[in-house]
mmCIF file of the N, C-alpha and C atoms, coordinates in Angstrom:
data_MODEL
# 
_entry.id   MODEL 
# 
loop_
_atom_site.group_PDB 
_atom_site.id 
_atom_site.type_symbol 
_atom_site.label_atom_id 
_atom_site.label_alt_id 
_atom_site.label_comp_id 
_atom_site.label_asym_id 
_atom_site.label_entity_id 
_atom_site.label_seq_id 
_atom_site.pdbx_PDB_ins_code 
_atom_site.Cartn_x 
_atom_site.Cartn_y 
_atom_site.Cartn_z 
_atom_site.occupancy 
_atom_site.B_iso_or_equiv 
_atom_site.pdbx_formal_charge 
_atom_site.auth_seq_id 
_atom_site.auth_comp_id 
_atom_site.auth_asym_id 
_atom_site.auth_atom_id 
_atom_site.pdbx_PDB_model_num 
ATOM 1   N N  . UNK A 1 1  ? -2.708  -9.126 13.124 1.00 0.00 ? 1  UNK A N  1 
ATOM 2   C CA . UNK A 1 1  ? -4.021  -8.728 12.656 1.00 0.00 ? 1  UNK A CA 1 
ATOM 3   C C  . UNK A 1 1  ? -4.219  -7.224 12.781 1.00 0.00 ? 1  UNK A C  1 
ATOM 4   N N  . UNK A 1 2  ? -3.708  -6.331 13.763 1.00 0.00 ? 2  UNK A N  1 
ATOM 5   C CA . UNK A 1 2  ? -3.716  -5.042 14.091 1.00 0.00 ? 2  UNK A CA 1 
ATOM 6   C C  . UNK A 1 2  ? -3.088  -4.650 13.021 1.00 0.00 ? 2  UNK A C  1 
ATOM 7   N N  . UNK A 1 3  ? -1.994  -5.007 12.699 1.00 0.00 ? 3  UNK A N  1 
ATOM 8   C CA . UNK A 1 3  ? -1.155  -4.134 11.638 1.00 0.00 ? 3  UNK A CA 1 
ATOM 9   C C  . UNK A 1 3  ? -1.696  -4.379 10.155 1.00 0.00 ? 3  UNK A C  1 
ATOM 10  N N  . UNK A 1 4  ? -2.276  -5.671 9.950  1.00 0.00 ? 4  UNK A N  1 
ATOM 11  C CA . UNK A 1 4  ? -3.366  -5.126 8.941  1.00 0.00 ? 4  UNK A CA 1 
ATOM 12  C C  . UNK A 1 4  ? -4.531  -4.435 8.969  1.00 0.00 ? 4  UNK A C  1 
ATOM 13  N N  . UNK A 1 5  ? -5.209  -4.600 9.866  1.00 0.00 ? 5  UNK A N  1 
ATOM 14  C CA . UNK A 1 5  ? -5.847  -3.653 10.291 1.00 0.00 ? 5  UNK A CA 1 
ATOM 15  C C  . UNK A 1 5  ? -5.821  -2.013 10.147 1.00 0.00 ? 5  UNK A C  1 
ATOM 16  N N  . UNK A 1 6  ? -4.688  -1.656 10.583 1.00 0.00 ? 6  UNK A N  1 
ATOM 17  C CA . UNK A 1 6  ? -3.508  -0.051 10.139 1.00 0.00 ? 6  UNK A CA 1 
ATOM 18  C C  . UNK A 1 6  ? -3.293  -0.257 8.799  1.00 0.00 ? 6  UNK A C  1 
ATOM 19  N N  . UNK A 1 7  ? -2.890  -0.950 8.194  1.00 0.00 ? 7  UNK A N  1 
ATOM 20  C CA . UNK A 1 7  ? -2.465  -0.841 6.385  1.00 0.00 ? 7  UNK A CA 1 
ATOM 21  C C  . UNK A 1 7  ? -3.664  -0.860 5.819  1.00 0.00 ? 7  UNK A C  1 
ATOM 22  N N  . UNK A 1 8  ? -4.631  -1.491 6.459  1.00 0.00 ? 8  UNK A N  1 
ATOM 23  C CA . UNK A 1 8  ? -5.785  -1.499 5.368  1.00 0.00 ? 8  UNK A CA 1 
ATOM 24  C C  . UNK A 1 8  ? -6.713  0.235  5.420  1.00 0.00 ? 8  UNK A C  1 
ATOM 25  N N  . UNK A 1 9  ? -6.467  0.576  6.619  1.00 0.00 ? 9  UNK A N  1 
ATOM 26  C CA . UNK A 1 9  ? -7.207  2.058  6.939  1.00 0.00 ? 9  UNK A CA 1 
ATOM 27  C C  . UNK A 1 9  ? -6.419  3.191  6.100  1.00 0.00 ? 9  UNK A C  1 
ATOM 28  N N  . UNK A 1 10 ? -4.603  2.561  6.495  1.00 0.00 ? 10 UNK A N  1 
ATOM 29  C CA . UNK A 1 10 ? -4.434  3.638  5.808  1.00 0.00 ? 10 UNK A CA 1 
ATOM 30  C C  . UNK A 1 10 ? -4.440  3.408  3.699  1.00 0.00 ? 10 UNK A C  1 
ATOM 31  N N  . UNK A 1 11 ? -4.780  2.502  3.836  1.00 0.00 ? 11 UNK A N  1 
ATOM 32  C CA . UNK A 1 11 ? -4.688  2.594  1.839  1.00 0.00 ? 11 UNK A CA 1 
ATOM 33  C C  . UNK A 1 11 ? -6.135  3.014  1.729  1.00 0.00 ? 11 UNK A C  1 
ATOM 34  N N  . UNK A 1 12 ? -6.811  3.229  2.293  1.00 0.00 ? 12 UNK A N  1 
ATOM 35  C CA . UNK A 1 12 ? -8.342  3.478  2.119  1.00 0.00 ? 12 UNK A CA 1 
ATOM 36  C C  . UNK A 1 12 ? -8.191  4.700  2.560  1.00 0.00 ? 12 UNK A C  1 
ATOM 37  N N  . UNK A 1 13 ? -8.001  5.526  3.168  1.00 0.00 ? 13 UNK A N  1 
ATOM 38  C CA . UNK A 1 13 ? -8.045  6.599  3.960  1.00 0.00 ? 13 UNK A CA 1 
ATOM 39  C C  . UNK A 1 13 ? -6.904  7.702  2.816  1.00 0.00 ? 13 UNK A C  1 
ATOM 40  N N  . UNK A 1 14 ? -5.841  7.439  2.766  1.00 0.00 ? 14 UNK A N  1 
ATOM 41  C CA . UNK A 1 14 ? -4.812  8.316  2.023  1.00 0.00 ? 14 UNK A CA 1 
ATOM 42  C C  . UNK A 1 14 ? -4.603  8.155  0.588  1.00 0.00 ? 14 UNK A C  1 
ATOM 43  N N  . UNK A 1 15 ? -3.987  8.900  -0.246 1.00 0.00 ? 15 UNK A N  1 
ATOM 44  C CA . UNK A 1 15 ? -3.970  9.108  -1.401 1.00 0.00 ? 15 UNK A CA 1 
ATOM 45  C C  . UNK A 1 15 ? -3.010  7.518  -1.621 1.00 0.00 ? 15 UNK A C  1 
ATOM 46  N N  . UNK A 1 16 ? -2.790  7.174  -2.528 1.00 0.00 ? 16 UNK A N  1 
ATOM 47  C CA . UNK A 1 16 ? -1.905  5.947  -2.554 1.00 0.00 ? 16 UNK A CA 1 
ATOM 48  C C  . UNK A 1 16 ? -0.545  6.516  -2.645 1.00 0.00 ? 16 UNK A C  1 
ATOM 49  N N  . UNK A 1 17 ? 0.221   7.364  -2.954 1.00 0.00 ? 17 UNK A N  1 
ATOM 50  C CA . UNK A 1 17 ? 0.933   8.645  -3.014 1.00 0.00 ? 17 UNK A CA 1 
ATOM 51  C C  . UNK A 1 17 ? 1.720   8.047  -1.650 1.00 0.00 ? 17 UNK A C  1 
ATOM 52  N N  . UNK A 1 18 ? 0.670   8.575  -0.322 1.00 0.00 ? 18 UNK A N  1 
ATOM 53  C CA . UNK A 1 18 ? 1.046   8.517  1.255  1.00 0.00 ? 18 UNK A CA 1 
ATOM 54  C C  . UNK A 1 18 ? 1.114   6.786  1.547  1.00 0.00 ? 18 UNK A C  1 
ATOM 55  N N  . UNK A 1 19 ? 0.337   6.478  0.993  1.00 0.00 ? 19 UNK A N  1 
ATOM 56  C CA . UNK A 1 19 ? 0.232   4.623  1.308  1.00 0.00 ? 19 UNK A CA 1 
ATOM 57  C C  . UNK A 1 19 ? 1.426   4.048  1.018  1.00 0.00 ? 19 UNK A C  1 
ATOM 58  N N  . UNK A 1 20 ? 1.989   4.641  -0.018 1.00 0.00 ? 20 UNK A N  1 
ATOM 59  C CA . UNK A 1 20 ? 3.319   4.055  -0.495 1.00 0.00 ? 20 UNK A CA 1 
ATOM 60  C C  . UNK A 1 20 ? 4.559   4.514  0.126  1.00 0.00 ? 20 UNK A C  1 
ATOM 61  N N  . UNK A 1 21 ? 4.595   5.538  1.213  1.00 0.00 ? 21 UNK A N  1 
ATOM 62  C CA . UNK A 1 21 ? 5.128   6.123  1.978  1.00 0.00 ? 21 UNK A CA 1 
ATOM 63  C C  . UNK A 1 21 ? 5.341   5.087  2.956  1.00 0.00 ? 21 UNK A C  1 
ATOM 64  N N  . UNK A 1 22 ? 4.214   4.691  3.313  1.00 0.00 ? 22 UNK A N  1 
ATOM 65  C CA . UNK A 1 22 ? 4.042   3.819  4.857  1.00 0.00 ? 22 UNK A CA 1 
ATOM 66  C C  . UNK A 1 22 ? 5.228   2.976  4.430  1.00 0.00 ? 22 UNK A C  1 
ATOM 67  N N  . UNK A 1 23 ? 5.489   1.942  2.883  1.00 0.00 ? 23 UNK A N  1 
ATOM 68  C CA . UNK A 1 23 ? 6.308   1.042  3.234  1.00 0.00 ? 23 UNK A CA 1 
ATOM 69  C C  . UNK A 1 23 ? 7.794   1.027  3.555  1.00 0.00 ? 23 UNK A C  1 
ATOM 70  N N  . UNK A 1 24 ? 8.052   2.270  3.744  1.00 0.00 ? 24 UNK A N  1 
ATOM 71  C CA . UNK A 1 24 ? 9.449   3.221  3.627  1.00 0.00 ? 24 UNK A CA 1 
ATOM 72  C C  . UNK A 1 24 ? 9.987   2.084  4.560  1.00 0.00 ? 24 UNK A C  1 
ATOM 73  N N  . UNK A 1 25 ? 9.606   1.859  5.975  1.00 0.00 ? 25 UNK A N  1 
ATOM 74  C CA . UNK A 1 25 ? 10.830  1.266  7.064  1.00 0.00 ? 25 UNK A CA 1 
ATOM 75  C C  . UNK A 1 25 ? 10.990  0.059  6.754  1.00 0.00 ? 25 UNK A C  1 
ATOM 76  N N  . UNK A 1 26 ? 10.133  -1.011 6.174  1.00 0.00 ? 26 UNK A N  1 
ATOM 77  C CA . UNK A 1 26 ? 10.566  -2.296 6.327  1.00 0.00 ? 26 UNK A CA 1 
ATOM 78  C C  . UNK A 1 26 ? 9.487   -2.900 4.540  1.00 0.00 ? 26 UNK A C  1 
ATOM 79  N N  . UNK A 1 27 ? 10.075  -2.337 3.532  1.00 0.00 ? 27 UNK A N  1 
ATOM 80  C CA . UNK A 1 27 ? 9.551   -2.569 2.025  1.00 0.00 ? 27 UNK A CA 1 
ATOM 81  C C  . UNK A 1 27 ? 9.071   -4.352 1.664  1.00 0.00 ? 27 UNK A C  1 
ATOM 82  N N  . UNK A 1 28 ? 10.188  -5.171 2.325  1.00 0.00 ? 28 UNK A N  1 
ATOM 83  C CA . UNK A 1 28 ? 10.223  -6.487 2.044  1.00 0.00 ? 28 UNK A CA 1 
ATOM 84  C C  . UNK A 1 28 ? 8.783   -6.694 2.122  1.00 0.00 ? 28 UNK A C  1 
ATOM 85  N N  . UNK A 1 29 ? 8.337   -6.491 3.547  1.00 0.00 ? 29 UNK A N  1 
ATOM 86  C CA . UNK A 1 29 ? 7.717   -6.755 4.263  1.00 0.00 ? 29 UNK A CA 1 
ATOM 87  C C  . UNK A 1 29 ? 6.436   -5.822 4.496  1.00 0.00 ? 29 UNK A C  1 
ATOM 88  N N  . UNK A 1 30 ? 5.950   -4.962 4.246  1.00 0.00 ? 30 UNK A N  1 
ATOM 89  C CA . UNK A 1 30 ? 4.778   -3.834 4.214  1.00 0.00 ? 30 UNK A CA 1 
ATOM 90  C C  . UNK A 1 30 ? 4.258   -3.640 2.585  1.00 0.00 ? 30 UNK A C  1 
ATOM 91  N N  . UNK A 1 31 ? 4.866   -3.917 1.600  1.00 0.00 ? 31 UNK A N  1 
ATOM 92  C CA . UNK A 1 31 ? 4.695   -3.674 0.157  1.00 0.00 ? 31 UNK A CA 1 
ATOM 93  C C  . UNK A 1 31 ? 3.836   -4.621 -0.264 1.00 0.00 ? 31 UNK A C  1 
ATOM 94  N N  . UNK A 1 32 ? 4.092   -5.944 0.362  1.00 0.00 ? 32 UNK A N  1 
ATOM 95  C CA . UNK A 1 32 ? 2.794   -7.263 -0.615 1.00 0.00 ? 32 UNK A CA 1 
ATOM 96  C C  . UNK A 1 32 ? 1.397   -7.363 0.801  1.00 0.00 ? 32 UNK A C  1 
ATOM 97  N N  . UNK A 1 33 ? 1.755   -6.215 2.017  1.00 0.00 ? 33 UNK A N  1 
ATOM 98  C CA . UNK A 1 33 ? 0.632   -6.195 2.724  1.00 0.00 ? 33 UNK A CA 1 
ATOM 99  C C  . UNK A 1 33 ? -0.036  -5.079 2.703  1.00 0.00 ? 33 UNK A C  1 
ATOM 100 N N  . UNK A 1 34 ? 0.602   -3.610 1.858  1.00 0.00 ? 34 UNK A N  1 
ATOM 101 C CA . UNK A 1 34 ? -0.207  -2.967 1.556  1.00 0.00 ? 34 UNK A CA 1 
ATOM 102 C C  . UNK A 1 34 ? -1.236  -3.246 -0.018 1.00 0.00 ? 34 UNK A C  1 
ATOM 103 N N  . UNK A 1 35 ? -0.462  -4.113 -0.574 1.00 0.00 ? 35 UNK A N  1 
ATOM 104 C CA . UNK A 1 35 ? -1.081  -4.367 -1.924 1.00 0.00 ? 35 UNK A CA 1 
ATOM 105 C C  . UNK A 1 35 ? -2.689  -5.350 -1.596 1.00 0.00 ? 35 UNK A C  1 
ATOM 106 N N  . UNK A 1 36 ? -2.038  -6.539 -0.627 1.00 0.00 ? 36 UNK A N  1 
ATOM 107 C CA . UNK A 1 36 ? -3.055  -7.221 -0.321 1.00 0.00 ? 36 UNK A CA 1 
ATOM 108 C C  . UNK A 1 36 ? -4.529  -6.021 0.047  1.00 0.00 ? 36 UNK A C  1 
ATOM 109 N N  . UNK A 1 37 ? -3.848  -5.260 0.884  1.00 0.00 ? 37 UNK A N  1 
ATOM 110 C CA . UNK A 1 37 ? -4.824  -4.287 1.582  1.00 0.00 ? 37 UNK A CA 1 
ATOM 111 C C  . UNK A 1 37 ? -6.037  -3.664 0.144  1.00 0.00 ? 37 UNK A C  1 
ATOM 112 N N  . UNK A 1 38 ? -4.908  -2.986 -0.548 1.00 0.00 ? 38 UNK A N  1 
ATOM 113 C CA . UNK A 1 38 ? -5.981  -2.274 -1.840 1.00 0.00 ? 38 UNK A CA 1 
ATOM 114 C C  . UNK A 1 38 ? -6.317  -3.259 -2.435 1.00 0.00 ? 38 UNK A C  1 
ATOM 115 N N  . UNK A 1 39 ? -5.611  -4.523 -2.612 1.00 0.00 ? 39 UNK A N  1 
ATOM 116 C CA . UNK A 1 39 ? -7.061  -5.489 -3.646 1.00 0.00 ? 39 UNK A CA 1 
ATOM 117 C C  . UNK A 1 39 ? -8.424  -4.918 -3.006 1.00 0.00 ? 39 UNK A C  1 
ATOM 118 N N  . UNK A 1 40 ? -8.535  -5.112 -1.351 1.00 0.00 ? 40 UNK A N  1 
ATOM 119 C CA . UNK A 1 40 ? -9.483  -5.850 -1.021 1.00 0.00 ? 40 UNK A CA 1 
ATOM 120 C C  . UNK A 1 40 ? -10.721 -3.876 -1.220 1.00 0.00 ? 40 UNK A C  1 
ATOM 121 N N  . UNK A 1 41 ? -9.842  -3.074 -1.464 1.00 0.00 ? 41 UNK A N  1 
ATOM 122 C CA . UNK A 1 41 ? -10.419 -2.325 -1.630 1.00 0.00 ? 41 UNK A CA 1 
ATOM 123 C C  . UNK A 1 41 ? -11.057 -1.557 -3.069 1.00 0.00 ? 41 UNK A C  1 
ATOM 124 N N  . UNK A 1 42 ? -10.213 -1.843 -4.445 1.00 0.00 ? 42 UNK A N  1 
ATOM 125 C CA . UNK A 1 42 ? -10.583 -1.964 -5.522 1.00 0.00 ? 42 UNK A CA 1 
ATOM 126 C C  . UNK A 1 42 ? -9.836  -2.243 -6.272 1.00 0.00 ? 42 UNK A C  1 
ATOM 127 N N  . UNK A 1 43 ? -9.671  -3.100 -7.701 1.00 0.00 ? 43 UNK A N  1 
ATOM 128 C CA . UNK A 1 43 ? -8.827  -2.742 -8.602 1.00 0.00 ? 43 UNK A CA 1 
ATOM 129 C C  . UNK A 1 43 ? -8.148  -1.873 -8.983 1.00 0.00 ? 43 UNK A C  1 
ATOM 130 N N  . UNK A 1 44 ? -8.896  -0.834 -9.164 1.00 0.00 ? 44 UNK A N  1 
ATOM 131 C CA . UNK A 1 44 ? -8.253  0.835  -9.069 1.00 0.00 ? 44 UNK A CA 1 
ATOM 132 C C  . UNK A 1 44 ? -7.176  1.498  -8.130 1.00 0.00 ? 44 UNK A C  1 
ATOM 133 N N  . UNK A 1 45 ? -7.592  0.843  -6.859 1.00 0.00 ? 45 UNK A N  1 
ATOM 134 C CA . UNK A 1 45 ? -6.986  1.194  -5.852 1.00 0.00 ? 45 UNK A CA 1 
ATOM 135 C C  . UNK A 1 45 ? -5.342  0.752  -5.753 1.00 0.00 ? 45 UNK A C  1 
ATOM 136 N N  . UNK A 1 46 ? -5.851  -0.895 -5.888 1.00 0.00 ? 46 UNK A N  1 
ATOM 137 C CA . UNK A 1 46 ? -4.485  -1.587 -6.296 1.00 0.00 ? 46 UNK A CA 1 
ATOM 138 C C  . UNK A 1 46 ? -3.251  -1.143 -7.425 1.00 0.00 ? 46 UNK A C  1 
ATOM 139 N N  . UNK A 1 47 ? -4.160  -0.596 -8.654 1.00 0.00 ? 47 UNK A N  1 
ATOM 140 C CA . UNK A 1 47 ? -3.284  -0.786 -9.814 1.00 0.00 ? 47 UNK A CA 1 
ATOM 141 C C  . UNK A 1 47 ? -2.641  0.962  -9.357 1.00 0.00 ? 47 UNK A C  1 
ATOM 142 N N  . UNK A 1 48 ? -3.549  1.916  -8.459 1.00 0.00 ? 48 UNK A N  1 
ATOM 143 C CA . UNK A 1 48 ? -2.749  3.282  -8.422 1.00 0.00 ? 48 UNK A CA 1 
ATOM 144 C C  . UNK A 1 48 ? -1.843  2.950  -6.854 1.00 0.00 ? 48 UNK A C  1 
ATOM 145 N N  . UNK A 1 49 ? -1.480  2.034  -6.103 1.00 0.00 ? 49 UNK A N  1 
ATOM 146 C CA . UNK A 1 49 ? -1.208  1.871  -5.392 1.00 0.00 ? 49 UNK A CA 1 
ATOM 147 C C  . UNK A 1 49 ? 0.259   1.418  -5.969 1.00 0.00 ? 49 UNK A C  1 
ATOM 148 N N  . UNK A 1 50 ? 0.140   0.366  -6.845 1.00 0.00 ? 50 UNK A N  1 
ATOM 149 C CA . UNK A 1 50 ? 1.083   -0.226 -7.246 1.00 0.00 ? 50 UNK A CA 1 
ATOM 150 C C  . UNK A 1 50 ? 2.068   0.543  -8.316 1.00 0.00 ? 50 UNK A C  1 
ATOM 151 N N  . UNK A 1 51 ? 1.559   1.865  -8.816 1.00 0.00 ? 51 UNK A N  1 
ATOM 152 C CA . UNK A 1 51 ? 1.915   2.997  -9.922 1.00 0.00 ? 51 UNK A CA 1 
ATOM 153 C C  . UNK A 1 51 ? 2.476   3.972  -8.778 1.00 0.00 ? 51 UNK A C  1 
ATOM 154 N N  . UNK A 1 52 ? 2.141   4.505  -7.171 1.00 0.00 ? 52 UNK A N  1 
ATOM 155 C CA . UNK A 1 52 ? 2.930   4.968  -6.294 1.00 0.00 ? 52 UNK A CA 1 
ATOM 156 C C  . UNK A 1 52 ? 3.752   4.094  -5.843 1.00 0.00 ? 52 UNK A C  1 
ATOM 157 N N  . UNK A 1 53 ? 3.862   2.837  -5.479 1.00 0.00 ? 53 UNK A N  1 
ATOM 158 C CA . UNK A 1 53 ? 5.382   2.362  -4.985 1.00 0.00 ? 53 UNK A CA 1 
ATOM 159 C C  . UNK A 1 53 ? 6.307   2.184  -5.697 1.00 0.00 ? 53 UNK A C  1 
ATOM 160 N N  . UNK A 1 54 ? 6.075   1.917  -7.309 1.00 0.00 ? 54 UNK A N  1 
ATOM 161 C CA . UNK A 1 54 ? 7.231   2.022  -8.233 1.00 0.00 ? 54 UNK A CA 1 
ATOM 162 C C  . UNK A 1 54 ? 7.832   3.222  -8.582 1.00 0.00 ? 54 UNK A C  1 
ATOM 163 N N  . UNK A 1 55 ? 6.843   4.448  -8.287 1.00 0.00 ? 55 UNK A N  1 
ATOM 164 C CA . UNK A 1 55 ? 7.475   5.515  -8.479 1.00 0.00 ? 55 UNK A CA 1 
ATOM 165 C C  . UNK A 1 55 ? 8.432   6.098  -6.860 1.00 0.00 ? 55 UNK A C  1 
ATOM 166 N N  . UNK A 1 56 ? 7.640   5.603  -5.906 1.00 0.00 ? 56 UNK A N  1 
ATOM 167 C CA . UNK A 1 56 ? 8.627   5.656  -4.674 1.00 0.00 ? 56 UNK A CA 1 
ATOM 168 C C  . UNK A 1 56 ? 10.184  4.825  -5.111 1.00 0.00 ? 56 UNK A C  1 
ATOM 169 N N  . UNK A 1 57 ? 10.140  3.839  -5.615 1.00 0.00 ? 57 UNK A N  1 
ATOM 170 C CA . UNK A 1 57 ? 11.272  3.147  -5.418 1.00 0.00 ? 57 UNK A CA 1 
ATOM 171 C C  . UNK A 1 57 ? 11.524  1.569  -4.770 1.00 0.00 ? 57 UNK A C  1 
ATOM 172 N N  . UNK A 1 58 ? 9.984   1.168  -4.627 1.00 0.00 ? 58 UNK A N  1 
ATOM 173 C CA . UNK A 1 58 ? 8.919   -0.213 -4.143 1.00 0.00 ? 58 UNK A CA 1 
ATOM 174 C C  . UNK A 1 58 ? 8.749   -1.038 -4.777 1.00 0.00 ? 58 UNK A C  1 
ATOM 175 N N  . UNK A 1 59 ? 9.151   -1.056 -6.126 1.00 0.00 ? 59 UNK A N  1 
ATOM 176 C CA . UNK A 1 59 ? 8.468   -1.616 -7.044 1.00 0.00 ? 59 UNK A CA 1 
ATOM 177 C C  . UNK A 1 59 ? 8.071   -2.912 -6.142 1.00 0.00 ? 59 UNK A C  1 
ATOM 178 N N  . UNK A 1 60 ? 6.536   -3.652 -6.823 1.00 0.00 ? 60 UNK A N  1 
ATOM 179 C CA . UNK A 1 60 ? 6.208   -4.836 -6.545 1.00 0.00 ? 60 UNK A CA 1 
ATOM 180 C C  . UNK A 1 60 ? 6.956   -5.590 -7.167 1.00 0.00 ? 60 UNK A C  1 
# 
C-alpha cells in the first residue's frame, strides 16, 4: 500500500517524463502500477504517462 502510495505522489507531483523514469529498476512490475496511479489521476495524465514510457523504452 506504501509503494502505491509513492507511485501515486510521484505521477501527480512530476512531469510524466520523470514518472516514467521511476519504472527504470523493476518495468514488469512498476509500469501497470504507475499507469493504474495516473488513471486515478486523469485521462490526460494517463494517456501522457503512457506517451513517456514508450518513449523511455516501457511500452505498456
Amino acid at each position: 500500500r506504501q509503494a502505491l502510495a509513492l507511485l501515486d505522489a510521484c505521477v501527480r507531483a512530476r512531469a510524466p517524463e520523470e514518472a516514467a523514469r521511476c519504472a527504470a529498476p523493476d518495468p514488469r512490475r512498476l509500469v501497470p502500477l504507475l499507469l493504474q496511479a495516473a488513471r486515478g489521476v486523469s485521462d490526460e495524465r494517463h494517456w501522457d504517462l503512457v506517451h513517456a514510457l514508450r518513449v523511455a523504452g516501457h511500452a505498456p
